[in-house]
DOPAPA-467670 format. One line per 10 residues: number of its first residue (from 1); their letters; for each residue z, y, x of N, C-alpha, C. Coordinates in nm, 3 decimals. Layout:
<pts>
NUM> A> Z/Y/X/Z/Y/X/Z/Y/X  ...;
</pts>
This chain:
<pts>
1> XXXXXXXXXX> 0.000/-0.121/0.083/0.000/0.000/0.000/0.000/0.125/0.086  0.064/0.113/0.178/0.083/0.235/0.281/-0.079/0.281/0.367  -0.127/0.178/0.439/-0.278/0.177/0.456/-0.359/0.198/0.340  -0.345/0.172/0.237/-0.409/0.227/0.118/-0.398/0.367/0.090  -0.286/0.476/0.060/-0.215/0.569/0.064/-0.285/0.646/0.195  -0.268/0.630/0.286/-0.331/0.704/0.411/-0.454/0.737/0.397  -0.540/0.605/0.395/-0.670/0.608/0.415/-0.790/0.706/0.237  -0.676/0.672/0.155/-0.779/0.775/0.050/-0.703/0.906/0.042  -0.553/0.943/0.103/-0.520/1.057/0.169/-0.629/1.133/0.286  -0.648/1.067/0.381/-0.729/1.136/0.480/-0.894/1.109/0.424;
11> XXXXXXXXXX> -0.952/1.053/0.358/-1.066/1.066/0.305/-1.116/1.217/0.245  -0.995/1.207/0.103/-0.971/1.304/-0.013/-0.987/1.433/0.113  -0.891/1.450/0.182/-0.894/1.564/0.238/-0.970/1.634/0.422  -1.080/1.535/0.408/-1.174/1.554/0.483/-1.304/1.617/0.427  -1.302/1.594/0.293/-1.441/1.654/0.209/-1.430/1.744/0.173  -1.552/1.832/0.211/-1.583/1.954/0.145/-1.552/2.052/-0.001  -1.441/2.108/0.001/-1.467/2.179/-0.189/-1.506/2.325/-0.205  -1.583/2.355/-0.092/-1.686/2.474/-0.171/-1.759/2.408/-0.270  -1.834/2.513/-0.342/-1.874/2.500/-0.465/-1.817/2.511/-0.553  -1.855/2.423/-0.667/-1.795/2.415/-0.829/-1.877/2.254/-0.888;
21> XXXXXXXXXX> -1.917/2.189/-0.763/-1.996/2.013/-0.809/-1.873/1.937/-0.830  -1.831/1.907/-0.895/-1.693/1.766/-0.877/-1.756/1.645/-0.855  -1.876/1.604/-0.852/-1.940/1.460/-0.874/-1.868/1.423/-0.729  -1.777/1.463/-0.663/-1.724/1.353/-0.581/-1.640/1.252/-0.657  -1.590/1.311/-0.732/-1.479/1.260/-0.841/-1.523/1.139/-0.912  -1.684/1.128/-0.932/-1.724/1.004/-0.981/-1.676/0.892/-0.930  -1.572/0.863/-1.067/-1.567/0.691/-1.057/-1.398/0.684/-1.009  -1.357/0.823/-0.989/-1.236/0.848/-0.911/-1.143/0.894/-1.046  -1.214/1.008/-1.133/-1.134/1.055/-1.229/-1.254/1.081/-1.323  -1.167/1.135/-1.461/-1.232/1.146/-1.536/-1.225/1.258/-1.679;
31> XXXXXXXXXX> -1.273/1.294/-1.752/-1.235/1.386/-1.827/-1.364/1.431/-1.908  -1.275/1.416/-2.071/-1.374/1.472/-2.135/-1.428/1.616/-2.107  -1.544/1.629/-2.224/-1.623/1.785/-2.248/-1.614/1.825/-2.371  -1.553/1.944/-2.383/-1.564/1.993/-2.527/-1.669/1.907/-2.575  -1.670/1.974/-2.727/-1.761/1.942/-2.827/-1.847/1.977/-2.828  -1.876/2.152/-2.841/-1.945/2.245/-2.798/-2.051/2.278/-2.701  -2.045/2.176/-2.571/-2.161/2.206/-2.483/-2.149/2.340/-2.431  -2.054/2.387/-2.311/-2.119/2.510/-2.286/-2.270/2.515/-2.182  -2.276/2.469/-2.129/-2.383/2.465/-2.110/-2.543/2.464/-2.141  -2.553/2.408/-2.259/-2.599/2.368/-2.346/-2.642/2.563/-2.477;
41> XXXXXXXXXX> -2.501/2.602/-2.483/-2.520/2.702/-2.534/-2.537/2.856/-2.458  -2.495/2.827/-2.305/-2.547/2.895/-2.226/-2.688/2.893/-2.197  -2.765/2.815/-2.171/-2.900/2.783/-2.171/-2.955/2.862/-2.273  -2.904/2.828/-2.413/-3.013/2.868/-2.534/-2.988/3.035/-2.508  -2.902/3.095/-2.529/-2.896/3.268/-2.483/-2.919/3.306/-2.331  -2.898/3.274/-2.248/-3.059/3.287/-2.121/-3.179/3.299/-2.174  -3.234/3.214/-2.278/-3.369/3.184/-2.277/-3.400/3.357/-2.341  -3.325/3.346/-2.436/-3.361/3.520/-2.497/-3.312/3.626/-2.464  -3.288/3.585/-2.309/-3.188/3.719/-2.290/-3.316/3.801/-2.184  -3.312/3.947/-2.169/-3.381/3.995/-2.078/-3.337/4.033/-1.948;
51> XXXXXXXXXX> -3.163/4.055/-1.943/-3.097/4.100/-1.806/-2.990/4.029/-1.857  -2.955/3.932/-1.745/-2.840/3.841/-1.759/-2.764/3.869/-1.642  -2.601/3.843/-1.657/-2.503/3.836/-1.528/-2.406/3.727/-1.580  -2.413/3.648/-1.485/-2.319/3.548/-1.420/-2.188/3.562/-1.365  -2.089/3.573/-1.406/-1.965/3.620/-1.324/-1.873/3.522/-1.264  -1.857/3.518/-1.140/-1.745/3.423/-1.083/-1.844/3.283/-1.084  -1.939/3.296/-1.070/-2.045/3.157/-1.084/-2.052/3.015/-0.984  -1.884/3.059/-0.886/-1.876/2.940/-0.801/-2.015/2.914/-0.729  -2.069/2.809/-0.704/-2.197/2.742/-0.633/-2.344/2.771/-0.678  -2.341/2.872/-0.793/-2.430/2.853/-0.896/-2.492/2.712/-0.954;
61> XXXXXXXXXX> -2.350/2.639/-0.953/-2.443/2.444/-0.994/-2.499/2.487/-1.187  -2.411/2.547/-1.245/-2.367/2.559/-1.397/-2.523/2.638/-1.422  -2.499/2.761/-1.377/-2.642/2.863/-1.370/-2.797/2.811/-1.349  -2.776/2.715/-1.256/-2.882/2.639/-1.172/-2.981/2.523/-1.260  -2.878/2.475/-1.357/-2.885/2.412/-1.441/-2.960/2.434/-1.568  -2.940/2.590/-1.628/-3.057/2.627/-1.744/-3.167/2.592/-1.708  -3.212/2.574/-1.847/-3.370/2.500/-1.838/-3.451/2.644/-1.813  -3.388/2.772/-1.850/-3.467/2.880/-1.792/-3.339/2.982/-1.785  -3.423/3.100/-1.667/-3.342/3.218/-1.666/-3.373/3.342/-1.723  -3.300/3.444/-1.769/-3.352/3.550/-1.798/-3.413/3.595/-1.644;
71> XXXXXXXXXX> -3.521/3.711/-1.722/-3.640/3.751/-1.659/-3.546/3.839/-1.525  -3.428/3.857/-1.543/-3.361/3.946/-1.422/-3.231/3.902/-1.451  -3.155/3.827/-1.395/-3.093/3.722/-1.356/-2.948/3.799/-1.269  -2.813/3.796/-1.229/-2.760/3.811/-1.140/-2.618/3.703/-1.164  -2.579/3.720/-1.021/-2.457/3.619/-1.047/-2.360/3.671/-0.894  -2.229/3.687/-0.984/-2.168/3.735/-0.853/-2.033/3.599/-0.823  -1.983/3.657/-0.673/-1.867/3.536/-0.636/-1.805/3.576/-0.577  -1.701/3.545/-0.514/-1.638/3.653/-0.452/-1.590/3.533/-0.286  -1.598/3.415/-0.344/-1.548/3.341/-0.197/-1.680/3.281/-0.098  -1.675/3.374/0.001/-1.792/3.359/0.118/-1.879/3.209/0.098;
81> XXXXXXXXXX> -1.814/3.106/0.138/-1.836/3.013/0.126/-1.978/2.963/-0.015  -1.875/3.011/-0.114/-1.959/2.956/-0.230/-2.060/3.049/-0.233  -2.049/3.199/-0.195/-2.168/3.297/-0.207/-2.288/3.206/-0.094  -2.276/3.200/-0.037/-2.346/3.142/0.054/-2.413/2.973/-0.021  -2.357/2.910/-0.111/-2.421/2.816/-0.183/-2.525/2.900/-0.294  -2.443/2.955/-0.344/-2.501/2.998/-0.468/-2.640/3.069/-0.410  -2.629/3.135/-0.307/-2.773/3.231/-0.265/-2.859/3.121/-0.217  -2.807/2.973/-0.171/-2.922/2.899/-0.122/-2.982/2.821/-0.293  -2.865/2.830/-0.395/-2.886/2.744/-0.457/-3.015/2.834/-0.598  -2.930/3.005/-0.566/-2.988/3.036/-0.722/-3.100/3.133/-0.625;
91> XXXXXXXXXX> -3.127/3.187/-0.516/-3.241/3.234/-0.528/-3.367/3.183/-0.502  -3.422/3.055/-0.507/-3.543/3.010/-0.516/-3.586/3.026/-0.691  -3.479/3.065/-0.786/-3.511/3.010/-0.913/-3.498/3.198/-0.945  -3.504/3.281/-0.875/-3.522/3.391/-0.971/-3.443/3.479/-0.948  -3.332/3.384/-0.882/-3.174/3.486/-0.900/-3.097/3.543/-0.809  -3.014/3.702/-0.829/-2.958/3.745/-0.722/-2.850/3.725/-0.744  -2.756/3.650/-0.585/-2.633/3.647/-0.607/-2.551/3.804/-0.527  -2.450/3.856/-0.606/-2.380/4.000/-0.517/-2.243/3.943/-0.467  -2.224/3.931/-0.366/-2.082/3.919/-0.335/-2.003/4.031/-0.391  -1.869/3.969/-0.480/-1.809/4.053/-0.517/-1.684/4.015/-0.563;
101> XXXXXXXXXX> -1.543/4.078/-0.515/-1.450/4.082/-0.507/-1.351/4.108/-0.594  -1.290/3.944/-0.702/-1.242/3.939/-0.867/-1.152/4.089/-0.820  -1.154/4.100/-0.993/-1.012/4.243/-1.006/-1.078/4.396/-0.964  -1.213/4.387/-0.883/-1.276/4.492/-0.870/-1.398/4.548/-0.957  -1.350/4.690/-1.005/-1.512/4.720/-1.048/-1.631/4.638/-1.062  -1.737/4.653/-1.140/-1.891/4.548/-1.125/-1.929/4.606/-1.066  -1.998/4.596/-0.942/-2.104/4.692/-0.869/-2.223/4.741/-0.959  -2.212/4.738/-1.116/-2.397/4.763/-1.209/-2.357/4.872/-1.274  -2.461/4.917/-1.336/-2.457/5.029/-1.400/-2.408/5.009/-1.580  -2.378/5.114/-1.611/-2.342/5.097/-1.726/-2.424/5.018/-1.817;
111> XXXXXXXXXX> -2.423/4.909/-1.897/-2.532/4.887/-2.043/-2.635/4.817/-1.953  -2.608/4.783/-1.862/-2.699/4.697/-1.754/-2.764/4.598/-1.771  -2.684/4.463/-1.891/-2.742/4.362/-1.942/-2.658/4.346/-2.102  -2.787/4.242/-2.120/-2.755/4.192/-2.275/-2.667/4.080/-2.254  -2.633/4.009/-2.202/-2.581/3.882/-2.182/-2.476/3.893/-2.018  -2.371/3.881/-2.041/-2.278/3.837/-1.909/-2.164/3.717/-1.981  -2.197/3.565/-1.891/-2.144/3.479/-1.916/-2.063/3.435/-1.760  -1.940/3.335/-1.779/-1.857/3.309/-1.712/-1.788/3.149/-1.785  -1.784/3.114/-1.691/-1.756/2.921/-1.680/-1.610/2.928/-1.659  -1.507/2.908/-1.691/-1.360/2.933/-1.617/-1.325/2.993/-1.508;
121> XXXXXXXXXX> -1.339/3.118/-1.629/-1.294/3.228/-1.505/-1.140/3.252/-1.465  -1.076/3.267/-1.387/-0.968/3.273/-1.279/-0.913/3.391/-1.346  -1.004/3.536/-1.351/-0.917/3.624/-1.460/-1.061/3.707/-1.494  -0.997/3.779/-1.633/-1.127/3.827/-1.694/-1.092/3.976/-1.679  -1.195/4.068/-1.685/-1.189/4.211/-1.663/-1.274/4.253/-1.784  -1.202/4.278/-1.907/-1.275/4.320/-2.061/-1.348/4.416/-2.061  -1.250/4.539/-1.981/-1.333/4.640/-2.019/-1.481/4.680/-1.902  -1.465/4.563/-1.801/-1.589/4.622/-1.726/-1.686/4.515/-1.770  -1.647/4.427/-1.832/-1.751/4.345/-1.893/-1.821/4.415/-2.050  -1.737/4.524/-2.130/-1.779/4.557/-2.203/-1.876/4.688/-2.116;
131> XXXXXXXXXX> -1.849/4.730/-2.067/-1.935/4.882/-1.963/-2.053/4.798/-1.946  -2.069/4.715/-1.914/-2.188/4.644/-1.824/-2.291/4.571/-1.957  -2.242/4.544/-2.054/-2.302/4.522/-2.148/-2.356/4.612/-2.255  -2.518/4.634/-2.260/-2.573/4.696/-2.352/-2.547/4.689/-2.511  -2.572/4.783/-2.622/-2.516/4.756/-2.734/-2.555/4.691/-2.798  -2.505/4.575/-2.830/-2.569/4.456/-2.888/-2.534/4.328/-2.806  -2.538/4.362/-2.706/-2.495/4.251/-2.579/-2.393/4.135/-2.615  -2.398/4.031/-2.534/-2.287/3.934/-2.593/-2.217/3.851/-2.412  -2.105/3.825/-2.441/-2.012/3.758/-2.369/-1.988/3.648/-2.426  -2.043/3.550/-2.329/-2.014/3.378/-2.367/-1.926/3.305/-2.245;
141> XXXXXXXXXX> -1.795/3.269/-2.289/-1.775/3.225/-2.167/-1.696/3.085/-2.224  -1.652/3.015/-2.104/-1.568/2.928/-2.178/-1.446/2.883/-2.074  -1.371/2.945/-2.105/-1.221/2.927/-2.005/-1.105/2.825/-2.063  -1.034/2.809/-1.906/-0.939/2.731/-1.923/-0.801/2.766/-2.025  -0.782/2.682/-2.109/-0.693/2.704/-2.187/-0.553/2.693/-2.142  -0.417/2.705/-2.257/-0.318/2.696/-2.180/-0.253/2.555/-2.137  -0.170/2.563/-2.011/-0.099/2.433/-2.005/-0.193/2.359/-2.001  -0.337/2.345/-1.924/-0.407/2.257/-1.885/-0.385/2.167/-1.713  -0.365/2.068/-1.816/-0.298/1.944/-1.673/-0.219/1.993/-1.579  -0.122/2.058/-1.707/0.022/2.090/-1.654/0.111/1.938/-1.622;
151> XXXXXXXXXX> 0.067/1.838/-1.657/0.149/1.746/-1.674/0.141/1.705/-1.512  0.000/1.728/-1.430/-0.008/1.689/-1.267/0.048/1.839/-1.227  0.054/1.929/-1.232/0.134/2.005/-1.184/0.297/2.057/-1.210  0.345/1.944/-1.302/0.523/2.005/-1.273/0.524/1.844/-1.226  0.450/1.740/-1.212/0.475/1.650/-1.107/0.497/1.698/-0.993  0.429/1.764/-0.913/0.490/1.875/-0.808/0.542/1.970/-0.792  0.532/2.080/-0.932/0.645/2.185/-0.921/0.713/2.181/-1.006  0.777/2.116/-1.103/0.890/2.077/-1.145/0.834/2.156/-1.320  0.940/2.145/-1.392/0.905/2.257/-1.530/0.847/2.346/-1.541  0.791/2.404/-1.568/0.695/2.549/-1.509/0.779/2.632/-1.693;
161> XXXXXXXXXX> 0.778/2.755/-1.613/0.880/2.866/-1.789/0.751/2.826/-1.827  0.852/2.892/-1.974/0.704/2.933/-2.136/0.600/3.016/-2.109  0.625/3.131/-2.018/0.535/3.200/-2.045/0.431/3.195/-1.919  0.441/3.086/-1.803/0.329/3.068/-1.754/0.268/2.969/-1.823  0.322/2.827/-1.917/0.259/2.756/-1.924/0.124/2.839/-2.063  0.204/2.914/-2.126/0.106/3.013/-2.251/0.011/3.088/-2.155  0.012/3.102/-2.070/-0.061/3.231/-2.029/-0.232/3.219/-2.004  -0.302/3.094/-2.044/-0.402/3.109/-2.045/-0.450/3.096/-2.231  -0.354/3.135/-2.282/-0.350/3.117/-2.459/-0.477/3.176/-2.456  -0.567/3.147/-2.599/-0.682/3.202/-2.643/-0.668/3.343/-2.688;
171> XXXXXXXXXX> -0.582/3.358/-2.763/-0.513/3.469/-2.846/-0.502/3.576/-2.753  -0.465/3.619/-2.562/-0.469/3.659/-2.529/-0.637/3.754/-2.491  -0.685/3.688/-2.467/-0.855/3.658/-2.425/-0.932/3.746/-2.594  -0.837/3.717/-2.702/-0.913/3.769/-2.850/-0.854/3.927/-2.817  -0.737/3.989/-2.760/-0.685/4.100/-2.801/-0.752/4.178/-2.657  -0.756/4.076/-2.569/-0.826/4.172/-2.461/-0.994/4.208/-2.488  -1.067/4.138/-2.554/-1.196/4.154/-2.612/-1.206/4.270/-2.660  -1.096/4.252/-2.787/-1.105/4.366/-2.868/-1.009/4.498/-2.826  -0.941/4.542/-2.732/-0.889/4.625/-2.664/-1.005/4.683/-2.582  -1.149/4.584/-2.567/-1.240/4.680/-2.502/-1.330/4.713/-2.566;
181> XXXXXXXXXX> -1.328/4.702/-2.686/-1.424/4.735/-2.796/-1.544/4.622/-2.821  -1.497/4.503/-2.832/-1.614/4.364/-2.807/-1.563/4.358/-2.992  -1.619/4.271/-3.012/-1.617/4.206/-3.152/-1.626/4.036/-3.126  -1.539/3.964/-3.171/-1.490/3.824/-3.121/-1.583/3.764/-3.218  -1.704/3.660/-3.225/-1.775/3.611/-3.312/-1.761/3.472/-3.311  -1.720/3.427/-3.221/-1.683/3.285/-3.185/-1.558/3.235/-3.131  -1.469/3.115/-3.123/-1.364/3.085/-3.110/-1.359/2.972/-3.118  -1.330/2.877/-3.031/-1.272/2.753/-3.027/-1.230/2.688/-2.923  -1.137/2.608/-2.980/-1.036/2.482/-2.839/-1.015/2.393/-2.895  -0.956/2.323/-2.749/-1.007/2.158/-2.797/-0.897/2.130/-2.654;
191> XXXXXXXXXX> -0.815/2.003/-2.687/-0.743/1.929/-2.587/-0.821/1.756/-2.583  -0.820/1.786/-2.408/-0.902/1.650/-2.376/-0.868/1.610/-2.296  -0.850/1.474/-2.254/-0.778/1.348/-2.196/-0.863/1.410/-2.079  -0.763/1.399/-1.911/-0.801/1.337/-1.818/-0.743/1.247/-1.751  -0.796/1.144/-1.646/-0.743/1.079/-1.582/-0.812/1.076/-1.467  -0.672/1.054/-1.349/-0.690/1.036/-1.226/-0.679/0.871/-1.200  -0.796/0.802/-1.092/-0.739/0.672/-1.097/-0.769/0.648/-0.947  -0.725/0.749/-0.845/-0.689/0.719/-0.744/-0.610/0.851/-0.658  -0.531/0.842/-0.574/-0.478/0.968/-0.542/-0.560/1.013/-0.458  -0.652/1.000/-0.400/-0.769/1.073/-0.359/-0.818/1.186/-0.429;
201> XXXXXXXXXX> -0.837/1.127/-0.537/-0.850/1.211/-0.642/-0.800/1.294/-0.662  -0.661/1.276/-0.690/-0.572/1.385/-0.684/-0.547/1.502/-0.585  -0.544/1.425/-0.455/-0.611/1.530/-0.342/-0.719/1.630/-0.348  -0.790/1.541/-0.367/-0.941/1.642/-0.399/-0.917/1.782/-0.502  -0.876/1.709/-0.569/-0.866/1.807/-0.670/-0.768/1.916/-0.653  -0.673/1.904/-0.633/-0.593/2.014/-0.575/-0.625/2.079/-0.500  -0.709/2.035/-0.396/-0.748/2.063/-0.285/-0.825/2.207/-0.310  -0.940/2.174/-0.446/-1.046/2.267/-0.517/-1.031/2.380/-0.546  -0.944/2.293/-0.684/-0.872/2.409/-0.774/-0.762/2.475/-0.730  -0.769/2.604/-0.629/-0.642/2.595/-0.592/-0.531/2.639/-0.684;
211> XXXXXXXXXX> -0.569/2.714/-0.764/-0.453/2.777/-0.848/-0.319/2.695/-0.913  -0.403/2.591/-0.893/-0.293/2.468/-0.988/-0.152/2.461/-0.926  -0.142/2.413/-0.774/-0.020/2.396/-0.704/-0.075/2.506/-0.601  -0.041/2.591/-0.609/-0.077/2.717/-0.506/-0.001/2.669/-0.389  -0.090/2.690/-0.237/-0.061/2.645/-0.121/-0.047/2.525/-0.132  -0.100/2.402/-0.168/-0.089/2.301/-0.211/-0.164/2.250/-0.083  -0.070/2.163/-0.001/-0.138/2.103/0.132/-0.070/1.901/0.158  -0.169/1.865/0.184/-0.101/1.718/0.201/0.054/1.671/0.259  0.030/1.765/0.382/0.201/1.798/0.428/0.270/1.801/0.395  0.258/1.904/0.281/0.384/1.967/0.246/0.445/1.841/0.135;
221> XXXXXXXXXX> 0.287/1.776/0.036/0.357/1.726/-0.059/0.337/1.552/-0.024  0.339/1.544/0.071/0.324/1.409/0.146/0.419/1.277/0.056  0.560/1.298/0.031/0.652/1.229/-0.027/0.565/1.191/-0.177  0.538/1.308/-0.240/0.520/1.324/-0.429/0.438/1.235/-0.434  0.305/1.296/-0.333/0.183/1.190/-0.342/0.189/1.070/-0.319  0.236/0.986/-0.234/0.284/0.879/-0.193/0.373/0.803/-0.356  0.469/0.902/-0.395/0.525/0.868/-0.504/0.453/0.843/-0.608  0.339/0.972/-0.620/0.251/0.909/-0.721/0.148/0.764/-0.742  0.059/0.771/-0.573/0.010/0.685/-0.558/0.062/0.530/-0.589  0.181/0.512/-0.587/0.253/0.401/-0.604/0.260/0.377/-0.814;
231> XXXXXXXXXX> 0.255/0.473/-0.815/0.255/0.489/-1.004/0.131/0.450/-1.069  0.069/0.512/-1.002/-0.129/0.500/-1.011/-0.154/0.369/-0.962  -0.059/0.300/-0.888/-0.088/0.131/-0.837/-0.075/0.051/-0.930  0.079/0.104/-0.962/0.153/-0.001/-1.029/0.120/0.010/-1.189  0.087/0.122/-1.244/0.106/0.175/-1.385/-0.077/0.185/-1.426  -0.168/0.194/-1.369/-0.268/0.219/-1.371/-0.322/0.393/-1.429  -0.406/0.474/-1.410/-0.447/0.623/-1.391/-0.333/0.700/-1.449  -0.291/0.791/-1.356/-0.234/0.906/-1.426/-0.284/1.039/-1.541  -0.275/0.995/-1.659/-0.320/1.105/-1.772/-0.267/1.246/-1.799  -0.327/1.327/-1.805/-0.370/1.464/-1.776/-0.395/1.514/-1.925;
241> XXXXXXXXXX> -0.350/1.609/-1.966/-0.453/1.718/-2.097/-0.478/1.782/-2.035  -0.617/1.834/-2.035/-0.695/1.939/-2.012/-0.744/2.022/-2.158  -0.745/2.132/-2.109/-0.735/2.235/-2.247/-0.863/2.360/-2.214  -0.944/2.357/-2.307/-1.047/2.400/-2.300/-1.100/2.555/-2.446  -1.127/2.650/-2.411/-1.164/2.732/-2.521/-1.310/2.809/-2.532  -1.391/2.836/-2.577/-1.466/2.854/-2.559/-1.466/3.055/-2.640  -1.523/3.128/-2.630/-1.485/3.231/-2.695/-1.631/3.320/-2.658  -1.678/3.383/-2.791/-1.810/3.464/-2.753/-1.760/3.600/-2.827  -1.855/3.719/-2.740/-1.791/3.890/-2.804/-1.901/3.899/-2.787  -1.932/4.013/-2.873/-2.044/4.116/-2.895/-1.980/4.255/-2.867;
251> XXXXX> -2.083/4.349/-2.831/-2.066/4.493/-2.794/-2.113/4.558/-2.924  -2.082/4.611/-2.988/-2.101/4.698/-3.113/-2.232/4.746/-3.092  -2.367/4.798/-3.191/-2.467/4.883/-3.179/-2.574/4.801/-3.127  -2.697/4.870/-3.090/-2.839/4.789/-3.110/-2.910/4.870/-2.990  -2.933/4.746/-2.938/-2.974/4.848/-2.785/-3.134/4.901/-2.818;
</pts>
């Protein structure tokens, strides 16, 4: 068990997690997809959009993916690494990626595009997403909900209070919309099973996402993992809720 434990320990944390691809995870973990398709409904508003922005677009894998782009395209990121995927990945197909730094200003001009969408974004900025959107414009995004696979993270940090585990509530995300003058036309969540079925996995993943166990390093949690891995032996995959919302705004007026 201990040679077992090591060897998908030092695997997990030899691989690469720039980007936003998880297909390492194949076969390792698992987890549903909304109902909804964002992707799927991102695609169909690209197709009719004329100036689109991408925000926080990780690798551009999600973006990369529409079956088409609007005719003027942008997508920003803010971690070197992934800017550097995303520019190999999205400009053969049309698209400019801007390096740009969450919590700051948009580098665009006012009413700039009809469409700015975002995949789980880290944090949202309402009112410069409403500036940047022309009248009529729409915001499609689909973020992480609250207390998602909190259950692998107070495995390592113990209880987490009420008001971090609420803090990615939907309800928040509806009053900040409309605090920037958006109009909320869409709304929905959904809780969905994941499972980890190797601690590799679990590595990896932490490894990614960092926000989950912030500073989260093999070292430090060397004992837990080990503890877990033995659970995941003996008990078979560790189960996870993952919490998912999807939420679309409109900008008032007719461009």
């Amino acid at each position: 068990m201990s040679d077992s434990f090591e060897a998908l320990v030092a695997e997990a944390g030899s691989v690469g997690v720039d980007g936003w691809d998880f297909s390492w995870l194949d076969g390792r973990a698992s987890e549903q997809r909304p109902r909804w398709g964002y992707a799927r409904l991102m695609g169909e508003r690209l197709g009719r959009a004329r100036a689109a922005l991408d925000l926080q677009t990780g690798g551009g894998e999600v973006l990369a993916g529409a079956p088409r782009l609007a005719p003027l395209t942008v997508a920003t990121e803010s971690w070197p690494p992934n800017v550097a995927k995303a520019t190999a990945l999205l400009h053969p197909l049309g698209a400019a990626v801007v390096a740009h730094e969450d919590g700051t200003p948009l580098p665009f001009a006012d009413a700039a595009f009809d469409l700015v969408t975002c995949r789980h974004p880290v944090d949202v900025h309402w009112s410069e997403i409403a500036r940047v959107l022309r009248p009529g414009g729409c915001y499609l995004s689909q973020e992480v909900g609250p207390a998602s696979v909190f259950e692998l993270v107070e495995f390592f940090l113990g209880p987490q209070p009420e008001d971090v585990r609420d803090s990615r509530h939907p309800d928040h995300s509806v009053a900040g919309a409309r605090a920037a003058g958006l109009t909320v036309t869409d709304l929905r969540s959904e809780s969905l099973r994941t499972e980890f079925h190797d601690i590799g996995a679990v590595v990896y993943f932490l490894r990614k996402v960092i926000w989950m166990v912030p500073g989260f390093t093999v070292e430090q949690y060397r004992d837990r993992l080990r503890e877990l891995h033995e659970q995941i032996t003996a008990e078979g995959p560790f189960v996870a809720t993952t919490t998912r919302f999807l939420i679309e705004a409109r900008k008032p007026g007719q461009d």
